[in-house]
C-alpha positions in Angstrom: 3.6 -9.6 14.0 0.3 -7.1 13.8 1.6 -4.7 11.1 -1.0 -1.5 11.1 -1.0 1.1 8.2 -1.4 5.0 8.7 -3.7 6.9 6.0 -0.1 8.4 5.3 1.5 5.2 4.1 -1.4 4.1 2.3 -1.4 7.3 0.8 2.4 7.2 -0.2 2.2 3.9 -1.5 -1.4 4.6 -3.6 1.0 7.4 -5.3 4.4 6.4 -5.6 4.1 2.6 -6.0 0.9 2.0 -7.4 -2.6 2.8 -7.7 -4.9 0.0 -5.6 -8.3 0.2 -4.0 -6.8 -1.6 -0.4 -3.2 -0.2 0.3 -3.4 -0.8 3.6 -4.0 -4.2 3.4 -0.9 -4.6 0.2 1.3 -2.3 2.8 0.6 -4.6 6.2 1.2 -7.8 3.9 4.9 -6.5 2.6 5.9 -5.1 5.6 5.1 -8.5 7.4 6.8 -10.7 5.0 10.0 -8.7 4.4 10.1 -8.7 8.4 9.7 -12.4 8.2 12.0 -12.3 6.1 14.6 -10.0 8.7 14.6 -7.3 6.2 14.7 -4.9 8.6 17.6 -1.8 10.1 16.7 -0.4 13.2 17.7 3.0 13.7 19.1 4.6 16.7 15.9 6.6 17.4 13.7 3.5 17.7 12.2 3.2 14.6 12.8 0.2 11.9 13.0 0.5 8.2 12.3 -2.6 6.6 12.9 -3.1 3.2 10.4 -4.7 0.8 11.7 -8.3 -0.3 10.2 -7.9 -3.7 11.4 -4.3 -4.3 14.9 -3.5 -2.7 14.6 -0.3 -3.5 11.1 0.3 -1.5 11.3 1.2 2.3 8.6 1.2 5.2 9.4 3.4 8.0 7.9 1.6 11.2 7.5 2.4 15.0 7.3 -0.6 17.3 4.1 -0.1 19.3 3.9 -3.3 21.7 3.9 -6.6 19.8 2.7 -4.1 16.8 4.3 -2.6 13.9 2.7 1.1 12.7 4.0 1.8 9.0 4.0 5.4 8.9 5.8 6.5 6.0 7.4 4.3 2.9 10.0 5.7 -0.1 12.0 4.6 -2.8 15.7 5.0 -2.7 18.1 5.5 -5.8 17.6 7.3 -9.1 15.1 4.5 -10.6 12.4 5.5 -8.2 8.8 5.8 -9.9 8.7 9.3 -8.7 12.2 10.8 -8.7 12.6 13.1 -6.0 12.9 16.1 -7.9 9.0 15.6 -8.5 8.0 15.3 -4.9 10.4 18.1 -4.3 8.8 20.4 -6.5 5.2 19.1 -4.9 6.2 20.2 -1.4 6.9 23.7 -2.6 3.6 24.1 -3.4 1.9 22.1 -0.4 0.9 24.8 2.4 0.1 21.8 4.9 4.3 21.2 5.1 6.6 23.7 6.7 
């Protein structure tokens, strides 16, 4: 499986997970073991979450595109995330680019 990265996810995963001069290339590895791995949900609207197999609480939000898989978003789940919600939250507020 082709995994592809949007500047998005890299971006995402630079901040929230960690700091790394190729994210793209750490986020297409993860996604295509932990898809090796069937570590993945599909959801009813077509896209697949698949959940890293080194981090449970880590999730790449994918869209099938062909024999392709385009990560475009990732997060953390539960209260141990690296950047607790209440932090990105507040971020958004200020953030004109989001409605």
């Amino acid at each position: 499986m082709l995994v592809a990265v949007t500047d998005h996810a890299a971006e995402r995963y630079r901040q929230r997970v960690r700091g790394t001069l190729e994210p793209k290339t750490e986020v297409a590895a993860a996604v295509a073991r932990a898809y090796a791995a069937d570590r993945v949900e599909r959801d009813p609207n077509g896209t697949l979450r698949v959940r890293d197999d080194r981090r449970r609480d880590l999730v790449y939000v994918c869209r099938p595109e062909g024999s392709e898989l385009l990560v475009v978003t990732l997060w953390e789940e539960g209260e141990d995330a690296a950047v607790p919600k209440r932090f990105t939250d507040a971020l958004r507020r200020d953030d004109h680019r989001v409605d």
